[in-house]
C-alpha positions as CSV (number, residue, x, y, z in Angstrom):
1,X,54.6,24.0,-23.2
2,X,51.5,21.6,-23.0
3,X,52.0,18.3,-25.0
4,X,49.9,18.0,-27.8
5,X,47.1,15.5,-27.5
6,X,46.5,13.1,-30.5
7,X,43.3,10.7,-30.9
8,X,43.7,7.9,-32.6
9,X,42.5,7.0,-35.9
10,X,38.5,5.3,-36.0
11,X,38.2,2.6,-37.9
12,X,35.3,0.6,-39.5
13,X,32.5,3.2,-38.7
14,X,33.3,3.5,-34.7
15,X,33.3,7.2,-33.9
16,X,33.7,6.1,-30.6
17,X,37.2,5.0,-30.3
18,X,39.5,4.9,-27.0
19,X,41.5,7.7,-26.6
20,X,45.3,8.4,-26.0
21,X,45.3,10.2,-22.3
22,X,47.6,12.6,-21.8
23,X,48.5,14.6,-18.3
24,X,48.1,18.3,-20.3
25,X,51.0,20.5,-17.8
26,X,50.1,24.3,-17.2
27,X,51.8,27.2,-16.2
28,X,49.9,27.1,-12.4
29,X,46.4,28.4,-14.2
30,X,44.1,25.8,-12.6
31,X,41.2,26.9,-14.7
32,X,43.6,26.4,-17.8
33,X,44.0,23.0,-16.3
34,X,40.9,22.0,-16.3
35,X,39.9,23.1,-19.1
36,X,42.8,20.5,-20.7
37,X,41.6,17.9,-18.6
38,X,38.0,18.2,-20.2
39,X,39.6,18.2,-23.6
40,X,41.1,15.0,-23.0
41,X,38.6,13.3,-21.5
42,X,37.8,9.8,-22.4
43,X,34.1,8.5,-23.8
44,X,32.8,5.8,-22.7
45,X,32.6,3.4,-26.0
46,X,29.0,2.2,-26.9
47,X,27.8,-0.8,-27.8
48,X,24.3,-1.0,-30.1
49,X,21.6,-2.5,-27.6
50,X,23.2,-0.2,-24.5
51,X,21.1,1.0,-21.9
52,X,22.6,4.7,-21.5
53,X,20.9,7.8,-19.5
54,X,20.1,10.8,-22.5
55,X,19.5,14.0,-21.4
56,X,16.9,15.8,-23.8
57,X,19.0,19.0,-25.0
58,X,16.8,19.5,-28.1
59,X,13.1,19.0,-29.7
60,X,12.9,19.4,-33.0
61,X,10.2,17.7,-35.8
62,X,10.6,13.8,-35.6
63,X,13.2,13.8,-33.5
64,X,14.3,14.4,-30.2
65,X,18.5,15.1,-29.3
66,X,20.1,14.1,-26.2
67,X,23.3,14.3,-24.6
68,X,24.6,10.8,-23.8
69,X,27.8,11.7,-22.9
70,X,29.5,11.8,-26.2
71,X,31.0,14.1,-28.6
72,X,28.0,14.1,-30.9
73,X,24.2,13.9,-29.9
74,X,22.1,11.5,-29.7
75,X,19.3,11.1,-31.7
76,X,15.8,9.7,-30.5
77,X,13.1,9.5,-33.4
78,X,9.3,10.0,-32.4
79,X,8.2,8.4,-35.4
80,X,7.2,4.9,-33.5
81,X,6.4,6.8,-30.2
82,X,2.5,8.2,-29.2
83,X,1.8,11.7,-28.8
84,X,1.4,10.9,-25.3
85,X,5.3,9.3,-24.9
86,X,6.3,12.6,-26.9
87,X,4.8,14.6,-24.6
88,X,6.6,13.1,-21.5
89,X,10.2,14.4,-22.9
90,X,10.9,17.4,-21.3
91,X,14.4,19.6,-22.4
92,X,16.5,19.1,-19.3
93,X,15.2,15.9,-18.0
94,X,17.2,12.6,-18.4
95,X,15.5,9.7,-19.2
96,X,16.9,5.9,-19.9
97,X,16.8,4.7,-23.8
98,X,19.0,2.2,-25.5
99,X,21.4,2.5,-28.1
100,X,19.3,1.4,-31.2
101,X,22.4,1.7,-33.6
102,X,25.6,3.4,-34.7
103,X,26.1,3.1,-38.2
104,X,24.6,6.9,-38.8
105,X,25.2,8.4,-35.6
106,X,24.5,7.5,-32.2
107,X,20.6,6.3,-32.9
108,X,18.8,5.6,-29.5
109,X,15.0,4.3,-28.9
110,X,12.9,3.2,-26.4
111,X,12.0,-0.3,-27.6
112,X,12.4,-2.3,-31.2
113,X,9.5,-1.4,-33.5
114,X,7.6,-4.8,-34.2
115,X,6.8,-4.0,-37.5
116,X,10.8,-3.5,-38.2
117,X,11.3,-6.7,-35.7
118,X,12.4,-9.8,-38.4
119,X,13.9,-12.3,-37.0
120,X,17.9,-10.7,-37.2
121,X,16.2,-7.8,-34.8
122,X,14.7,-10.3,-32.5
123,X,18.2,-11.9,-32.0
124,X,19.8,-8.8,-32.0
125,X,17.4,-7.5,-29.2
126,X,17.6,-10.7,-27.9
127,X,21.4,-10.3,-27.1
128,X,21.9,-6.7,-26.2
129,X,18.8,-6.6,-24.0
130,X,16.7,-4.4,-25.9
131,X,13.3,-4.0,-25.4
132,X,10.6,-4.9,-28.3
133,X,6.7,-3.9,-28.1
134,X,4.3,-6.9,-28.3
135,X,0.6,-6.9,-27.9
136,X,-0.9,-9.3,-26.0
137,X,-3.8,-11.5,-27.8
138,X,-4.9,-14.2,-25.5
139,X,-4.2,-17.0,-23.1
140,X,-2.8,-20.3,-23.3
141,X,-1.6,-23.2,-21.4
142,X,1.0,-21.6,-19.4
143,X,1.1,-18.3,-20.3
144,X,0.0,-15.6,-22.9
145,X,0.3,-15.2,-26.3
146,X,2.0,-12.1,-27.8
147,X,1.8,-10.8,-31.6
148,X,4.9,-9.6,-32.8
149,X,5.8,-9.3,-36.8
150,X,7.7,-12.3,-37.9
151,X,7.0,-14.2,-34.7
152,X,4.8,-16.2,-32.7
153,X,5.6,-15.4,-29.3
154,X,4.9,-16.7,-25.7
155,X,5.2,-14.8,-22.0
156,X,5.2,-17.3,-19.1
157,X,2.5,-16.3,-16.7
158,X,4.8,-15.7,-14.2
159,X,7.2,-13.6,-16.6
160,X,4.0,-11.2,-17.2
161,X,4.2,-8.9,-14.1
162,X,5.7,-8.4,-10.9
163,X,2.5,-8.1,-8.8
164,X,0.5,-11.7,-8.6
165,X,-3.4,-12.3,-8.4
166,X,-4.4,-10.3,-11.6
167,X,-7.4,-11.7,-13.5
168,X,-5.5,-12.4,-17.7
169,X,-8.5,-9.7,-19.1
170,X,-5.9,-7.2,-16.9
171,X,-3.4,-7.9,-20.2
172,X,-5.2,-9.3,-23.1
173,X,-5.5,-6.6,-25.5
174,X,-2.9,-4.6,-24.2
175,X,0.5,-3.6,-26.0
176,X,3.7,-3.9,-23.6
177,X,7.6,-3.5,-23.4
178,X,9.1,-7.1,-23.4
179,X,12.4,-8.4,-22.9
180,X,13.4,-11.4,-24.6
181,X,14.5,-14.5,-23.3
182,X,14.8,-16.9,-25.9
183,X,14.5,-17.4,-29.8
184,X,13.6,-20.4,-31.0
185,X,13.5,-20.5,-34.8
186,X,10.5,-18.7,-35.1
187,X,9.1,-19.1,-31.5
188,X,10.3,-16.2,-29.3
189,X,9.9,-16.3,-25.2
190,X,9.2,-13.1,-23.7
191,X,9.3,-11.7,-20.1
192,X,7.7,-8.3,-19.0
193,X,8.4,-9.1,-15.3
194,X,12.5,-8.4,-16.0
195,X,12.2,-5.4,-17.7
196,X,9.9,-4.1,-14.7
197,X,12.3,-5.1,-12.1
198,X,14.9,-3.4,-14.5
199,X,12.8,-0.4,-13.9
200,X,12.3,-0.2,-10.5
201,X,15.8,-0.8,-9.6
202,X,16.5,2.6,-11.1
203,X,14.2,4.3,-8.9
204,X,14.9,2.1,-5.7
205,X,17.7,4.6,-4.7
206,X,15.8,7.6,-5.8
207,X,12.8,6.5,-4.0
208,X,14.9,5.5,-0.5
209,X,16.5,9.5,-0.3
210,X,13.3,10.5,-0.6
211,X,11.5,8.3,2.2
212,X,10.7,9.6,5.5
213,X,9.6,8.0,8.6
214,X,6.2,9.8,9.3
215,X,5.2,10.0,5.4
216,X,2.4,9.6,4.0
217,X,2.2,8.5,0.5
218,X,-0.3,6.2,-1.7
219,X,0.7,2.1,-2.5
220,X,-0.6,-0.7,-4.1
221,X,-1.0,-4.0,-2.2
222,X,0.8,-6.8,-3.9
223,X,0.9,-9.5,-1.4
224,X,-1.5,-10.4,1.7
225,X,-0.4,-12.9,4.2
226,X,-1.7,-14.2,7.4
227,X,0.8,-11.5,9.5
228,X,-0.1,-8.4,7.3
229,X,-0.3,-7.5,3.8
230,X,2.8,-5.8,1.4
231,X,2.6,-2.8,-0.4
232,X,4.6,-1.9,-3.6
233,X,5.9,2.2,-2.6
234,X,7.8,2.6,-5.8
235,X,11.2,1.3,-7.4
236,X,10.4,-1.9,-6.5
237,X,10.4,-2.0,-2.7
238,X,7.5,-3.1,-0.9
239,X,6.5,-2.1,2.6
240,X,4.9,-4.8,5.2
241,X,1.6,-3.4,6.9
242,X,1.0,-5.7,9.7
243,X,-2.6,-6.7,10.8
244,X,-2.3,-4.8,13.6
245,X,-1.9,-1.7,11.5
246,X,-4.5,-2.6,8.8
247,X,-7.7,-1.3,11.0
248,X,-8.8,0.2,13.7
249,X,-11.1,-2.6,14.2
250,X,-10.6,-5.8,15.1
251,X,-9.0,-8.0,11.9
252,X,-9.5,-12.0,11.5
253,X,-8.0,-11.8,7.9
254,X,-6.3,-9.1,6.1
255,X,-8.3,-10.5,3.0
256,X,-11.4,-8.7,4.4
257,X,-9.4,-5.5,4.7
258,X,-7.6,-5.5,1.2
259,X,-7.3,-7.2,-2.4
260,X,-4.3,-7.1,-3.9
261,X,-3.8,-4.6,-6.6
262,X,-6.0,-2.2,-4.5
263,X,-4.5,1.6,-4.0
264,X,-4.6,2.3,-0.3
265,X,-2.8,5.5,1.8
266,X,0.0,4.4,4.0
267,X,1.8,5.5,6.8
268,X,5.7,4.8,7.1
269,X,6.5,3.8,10.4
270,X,10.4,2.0,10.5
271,X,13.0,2.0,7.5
272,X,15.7,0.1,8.2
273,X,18.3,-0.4,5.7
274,X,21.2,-2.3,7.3
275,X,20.6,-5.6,5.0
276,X,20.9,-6.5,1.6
277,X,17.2,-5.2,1.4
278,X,15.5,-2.6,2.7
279,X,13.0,-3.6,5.6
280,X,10.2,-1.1,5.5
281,X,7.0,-1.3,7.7
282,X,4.0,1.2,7.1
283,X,0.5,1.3,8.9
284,X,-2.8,2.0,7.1
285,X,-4.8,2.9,10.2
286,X,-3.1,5.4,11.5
287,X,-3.4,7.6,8.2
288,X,-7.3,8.1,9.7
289,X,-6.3,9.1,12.5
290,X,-7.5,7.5,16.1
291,X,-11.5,6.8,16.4
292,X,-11.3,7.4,19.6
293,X,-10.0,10.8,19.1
294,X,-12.1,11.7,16.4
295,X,-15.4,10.0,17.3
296,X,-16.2,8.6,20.9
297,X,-16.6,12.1,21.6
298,X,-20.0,11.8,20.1
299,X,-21.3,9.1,22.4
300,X,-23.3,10.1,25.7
301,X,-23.5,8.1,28.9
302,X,-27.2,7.0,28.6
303,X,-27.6,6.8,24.9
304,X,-29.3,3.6,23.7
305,X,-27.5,2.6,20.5
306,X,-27.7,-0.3,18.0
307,X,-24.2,-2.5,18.5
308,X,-23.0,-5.6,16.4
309,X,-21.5,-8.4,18.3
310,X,-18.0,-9.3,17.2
311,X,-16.4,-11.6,20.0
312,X,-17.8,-13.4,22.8
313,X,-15.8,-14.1,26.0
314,X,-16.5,-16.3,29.2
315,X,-17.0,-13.0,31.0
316,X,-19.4,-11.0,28.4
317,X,-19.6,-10.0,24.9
318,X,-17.9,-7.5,22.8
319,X,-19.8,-5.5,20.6
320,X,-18.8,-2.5,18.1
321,X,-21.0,0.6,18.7
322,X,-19.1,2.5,16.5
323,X,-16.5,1.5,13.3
324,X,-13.2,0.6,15.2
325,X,-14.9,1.6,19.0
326,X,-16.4,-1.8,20.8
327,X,-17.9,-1.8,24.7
328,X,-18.5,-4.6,26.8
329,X,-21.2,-5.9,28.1
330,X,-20.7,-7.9,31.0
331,X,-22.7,-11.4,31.3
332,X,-24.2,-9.8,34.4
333,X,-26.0,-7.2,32.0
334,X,-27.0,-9.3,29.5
335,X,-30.2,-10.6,30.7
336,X,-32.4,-9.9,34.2
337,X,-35.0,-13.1,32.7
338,X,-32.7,-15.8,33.9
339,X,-29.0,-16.4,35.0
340,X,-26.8,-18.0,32.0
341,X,-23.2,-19.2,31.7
342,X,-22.1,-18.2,28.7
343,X,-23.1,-15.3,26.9
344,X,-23.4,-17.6,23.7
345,X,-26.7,-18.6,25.2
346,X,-28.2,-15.6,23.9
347,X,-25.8,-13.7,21.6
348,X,-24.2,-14.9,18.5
349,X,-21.1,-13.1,16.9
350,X,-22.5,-10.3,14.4
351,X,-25.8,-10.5,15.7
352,X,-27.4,-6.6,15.9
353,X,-28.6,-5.8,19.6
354,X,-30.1,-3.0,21.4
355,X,-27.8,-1.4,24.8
356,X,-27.8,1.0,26.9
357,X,-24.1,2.8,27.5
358,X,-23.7,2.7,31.2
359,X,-20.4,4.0,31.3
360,X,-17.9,5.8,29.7
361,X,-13.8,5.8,30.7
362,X,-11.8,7.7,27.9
363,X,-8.9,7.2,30.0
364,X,-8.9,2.8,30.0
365,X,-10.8,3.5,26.5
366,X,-13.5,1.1,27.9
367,X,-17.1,1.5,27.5
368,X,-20.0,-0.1,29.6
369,X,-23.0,-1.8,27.9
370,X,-26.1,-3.2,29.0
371,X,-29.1,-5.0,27.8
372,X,-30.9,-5.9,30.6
373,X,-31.6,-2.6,31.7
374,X,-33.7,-2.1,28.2
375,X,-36.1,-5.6,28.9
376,X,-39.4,-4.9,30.4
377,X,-39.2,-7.1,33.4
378,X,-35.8,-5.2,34.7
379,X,-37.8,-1.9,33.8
380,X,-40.7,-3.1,35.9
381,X,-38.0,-4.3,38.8
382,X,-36.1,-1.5,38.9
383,X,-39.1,0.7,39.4
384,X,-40.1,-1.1,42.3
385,X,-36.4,-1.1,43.7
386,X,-36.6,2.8,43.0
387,X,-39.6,2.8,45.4
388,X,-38.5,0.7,47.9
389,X,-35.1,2.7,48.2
390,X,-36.6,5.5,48.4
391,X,-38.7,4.8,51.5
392,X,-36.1,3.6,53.1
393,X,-34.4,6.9,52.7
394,X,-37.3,8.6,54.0
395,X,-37.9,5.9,56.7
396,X,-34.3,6.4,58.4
397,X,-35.0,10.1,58.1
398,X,-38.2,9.9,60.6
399,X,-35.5,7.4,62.7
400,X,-37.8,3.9,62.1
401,X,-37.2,1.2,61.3
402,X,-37.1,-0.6,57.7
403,X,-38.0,-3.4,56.9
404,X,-37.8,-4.8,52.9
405,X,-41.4,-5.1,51.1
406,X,-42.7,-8.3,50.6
407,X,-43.8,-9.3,47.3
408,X,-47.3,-8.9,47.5
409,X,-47.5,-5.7,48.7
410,X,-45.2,-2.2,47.5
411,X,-47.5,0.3,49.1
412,X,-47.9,1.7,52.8
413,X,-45.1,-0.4,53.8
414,X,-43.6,2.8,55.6
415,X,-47.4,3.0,57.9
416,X,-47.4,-0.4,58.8
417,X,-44.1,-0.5,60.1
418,X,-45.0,2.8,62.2
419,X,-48.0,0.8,63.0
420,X,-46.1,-2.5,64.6
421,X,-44.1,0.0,66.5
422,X,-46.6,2.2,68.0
423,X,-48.6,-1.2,68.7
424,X,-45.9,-3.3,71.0
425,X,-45.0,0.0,72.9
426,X,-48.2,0.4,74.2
């Protein structure tokens, strides 16, 4: 027969005492067995200011019952929470809450009420790592200043949030979940930016199973630096977006491209989680896709387009004829009115010009521009050229010979020379 199991006695209010295991012995029925096992499993005993995972079981008018792994419920009361935190607790759904107290059950909450703070719960919540609310009133030297009941109280500018580079009107006004970090008679030190990272770290592993390579998903920028900017994906891993991957177009500072705290769609290109961090790199570009898959496709050899210049070179100038498409256009085509050496002698970067495309090579992705061929002058040359070429074609057809036009005349050149010809035969 199966020993008999005995608990032993709770004392001083703990309905949570440790448990006498016993190895419960069947006769073979495995189910049998483990239904003894359950029956003498031991519960984890809990401390008032625990953070414990609940599991809503039960909604019922001011209060809200979960299973926290116990042998009673416990209890979460709405009656400090806004309809719109009530409204987030869903039967079946775990959530994290602390253990608020124990001397009437297991009570849980969210936070310490401020109006039910005193300075006993501020130590208390001080020491077991509870939250407590606090509404931030204003700025100071150093930091902000937070209105609790019973308190004055102070969060560090750098304790106020995890992402840097918010203007203070962001949290002035604003009621948030602090942790506290010292008590000092009746000055009290908060921190926001622990309980956040707290937070996140319980997602991180949530948010990892869930990453692919290839997925697209919406960040928030919390860093830029001169090699790229980083991007806060959720549970407190960021992604680096280099600045090769912030634009299509050409980037001198991933400042002109992003500000931080900005909502942009990523792509995830590398996750590599061999170190004590994950390393994750994402691209913002290629979410839009390639412009020259998606737009070149509009441009015709022969078009005359508006460009803006955006790099000058010893050999020509760049200039953008479309957002993230540039063509080139060579020194050589730059002017017909006089030679240069440099094509800053008559472009400046983001200047507006007027081209010609000469030349189109989706293969290389390379497009030919030229001014000269739109100045009055070159027109005016070229026509004659057009001309002279022209009669020359028609000239070796009739087997004479050509000879170039001089400048003062364009006309019957082809007769004169059939002229000089006939004349020294004779």
């Amino acid at each position: 027969m199966a020993k008999k199991h005995r608990f032993l006695e709770q004392t001083d209010g703990d309905l949570f005492g440790d448990e006498e295991k016993e190895v419960v012995k069947t006769d073979g029925n495995e189910f049998a067995e483990m239904i003894a096992r359950e029956s003498i499993r031991g519960f984890a005993k809990l401390r008032q200011g625990d953070k414990i995972s609940a599991k809503v079981v039960g909604i019922v008018s001011g209060s809200i019952l979960c299973d926290v792994g116990q042998r009673s419920e416990g209890v979460l009361v709405t009656d400090g929470l806004t309809p719109e935190e009530i409204e987030k607790y869903k039967v079946g759904e775990t959530y994290s809450l602390y253990v608020s107290s124990l001397k009437n059950g297991i009570e849980l909450a969210t936070s310490i009420s401020t109006r039910n703070a005193g300075l006993d719960g501020l130590m208390l919540a001080m020491n077991s790592g509870l939250p407590i609310d606090g509404k931030v009133v204003g700025e100071n030297k150093g930091g902000y200043s937070v209105e609790i009941t019973g308190a004055k109280a102070f969060c560090p500018f750098s304790q106020m949030d995890i992402i840097s580079g918010k203007l203070p009107a962001t949290y002035i006004g604003q009621t948030f979940r602090f942790k506290i970090i010292k008590v000092a008679g009746r000055d009290v030190v908060l921190s926001r930016s622990v309980l956040l990272r707290e937070e996140q770290a319980g997602e991180r592993t949530q948010v990892l199973e869930k990453l692919e390579v290839g997925q697209n998903l919406l960040a928030t920028v919390v860093k830029i630096e001169t090699f790229g900017a980083f991007v806060d994906i959720g549970g407190g891993l960021n992604a680096l977006v280099p600045m090769s991957e912030l634009s299509w177009s050409r980037v001198a500072s991933a400042h002109t491209v992003v500000t931080v705290g900005e909502k942009v769609s990523i792509k995830i290109l590398k996750i590599d989680t061999t170190g004590d961090r994950p390393k994750i790199s994402a691209s913002m570009k290629q979410v839009v896709g390639d412009p020259w898959d998606v737009t070149v496709e509009t441009l015709e050899t022969g078009s005359i387009v508006d460009v803006k210049i955006t790099r000058l070179m010893e050999f020509g100038a760049f200039a953008e004829i479309l957002p993230a498409v540039e063509g080139l256009i060579h020194i050589s085509e730059i002017t017909s009115k006089r030679r240069i050496s440099t094509p800053g002698e008559m472009l400046t970067v983001g200047q507006t010009v007027k081209v010609k495309i000469n030349a189109i090579d989706r293969i290389q992705r390379r497009i030919g521009l030229s001014m000269k061929v739109l100045e009055a002058d070159f027109v005016e040359q070229e026509g004659k050229k057009r001309i002279a070429d022209q009669t020359k074609i028609e000239d070796e057809h009739r087997g004479v010979e050509y000879r170039a036009p001089t400048p003062s005349s364009s006309m019957g050149n082809a007769f004169s020379v059939a002229m000089t010809k006939a004349t020294q035969g004779k």
